[in-house]
C-alpha positions in Angstrom: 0.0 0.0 0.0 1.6 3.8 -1.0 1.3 6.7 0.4 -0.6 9.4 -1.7 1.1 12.9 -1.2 -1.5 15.7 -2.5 -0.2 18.8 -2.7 -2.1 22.4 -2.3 -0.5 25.0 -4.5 -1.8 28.7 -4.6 -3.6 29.3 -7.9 -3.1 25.7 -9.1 -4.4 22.3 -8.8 -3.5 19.9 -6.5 -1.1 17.6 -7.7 -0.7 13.7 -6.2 2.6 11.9 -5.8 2.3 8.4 -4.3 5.3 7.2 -2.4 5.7 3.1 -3.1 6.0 0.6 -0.7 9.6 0.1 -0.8 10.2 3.5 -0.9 7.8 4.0 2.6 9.9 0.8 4.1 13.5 2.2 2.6 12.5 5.8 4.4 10.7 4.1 7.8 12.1 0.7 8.2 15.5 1.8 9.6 15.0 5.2 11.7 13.9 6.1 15.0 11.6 8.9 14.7 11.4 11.2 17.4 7.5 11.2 18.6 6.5 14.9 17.7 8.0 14.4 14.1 5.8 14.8 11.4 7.4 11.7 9.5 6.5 9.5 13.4 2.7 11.1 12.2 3.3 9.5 8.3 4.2 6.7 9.5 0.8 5.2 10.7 -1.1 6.0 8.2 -4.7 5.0 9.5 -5.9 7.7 8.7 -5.6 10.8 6.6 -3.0 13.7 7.7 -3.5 17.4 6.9 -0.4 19.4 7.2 -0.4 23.4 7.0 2.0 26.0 7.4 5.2 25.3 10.0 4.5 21.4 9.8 4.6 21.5 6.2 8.3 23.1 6.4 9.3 20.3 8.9 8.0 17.1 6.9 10.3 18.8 3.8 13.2 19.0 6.3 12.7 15.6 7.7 12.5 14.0 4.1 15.7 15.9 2.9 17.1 14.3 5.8 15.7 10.7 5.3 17.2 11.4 1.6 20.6 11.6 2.1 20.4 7.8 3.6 18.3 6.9 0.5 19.8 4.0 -2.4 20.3 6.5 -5.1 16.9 5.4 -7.0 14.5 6.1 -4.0 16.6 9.3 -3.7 15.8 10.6 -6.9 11.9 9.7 -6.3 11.6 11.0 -3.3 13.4 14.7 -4.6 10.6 14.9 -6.6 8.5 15.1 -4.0 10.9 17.6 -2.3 11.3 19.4 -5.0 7.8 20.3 -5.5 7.3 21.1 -1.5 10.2 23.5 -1.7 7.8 25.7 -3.4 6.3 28.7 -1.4 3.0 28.6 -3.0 2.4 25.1 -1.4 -0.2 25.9 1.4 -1.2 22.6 2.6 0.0 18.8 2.3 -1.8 16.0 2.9 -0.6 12.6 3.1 -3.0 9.1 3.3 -2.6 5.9 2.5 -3.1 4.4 -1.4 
């Protein structure tokens, strides 16, 4: 099962990246999260997660962080997903599961 990344941009439409299941496992399987991370709120993905303003600048810190430790093929999908984030029309995030 992915995870569906849609993405709220200012005068655009959203725009959905899933994440794959090895790519979720290579990013989750081998940290510790720290429990007031937003990636430790990902993680369990239940249930849909909305992410707004400050938190949306700390999930695209954490997953520059988890990139670096990335193979370099889930690197390069995953800095899509960055890529897009680093944009300052993106309003609003929200991550469930596929």
């Amino acid at each position: 099962m992915g995870l569906d990344f849609l993405i709220f941009r200012e005068g655009k439409r959203r725009e959905v990246f899933e994440l794959a299941e090895d790519l979720q496992k290579a990013i989750f399987g081998s940290i510790e999260l720290a429990t007031d991370s937003v990636l430790a709120k990902v993680r369990d993905y239940k249930s849909t997660v909305s992410l707004t303003g400050s938190q949306v600048t700390a999930l695209l810190r954490e997953l520059k962080d988890q990139a670096m430790g990335l193979a370099p093929a889930f690197r390069s999908t995953l800095q899509q997903v960055i890529s897009v984030l680093e944009d300052d029309a993106v309003y609003k995030v929200q991550i469930a599961g596929a």
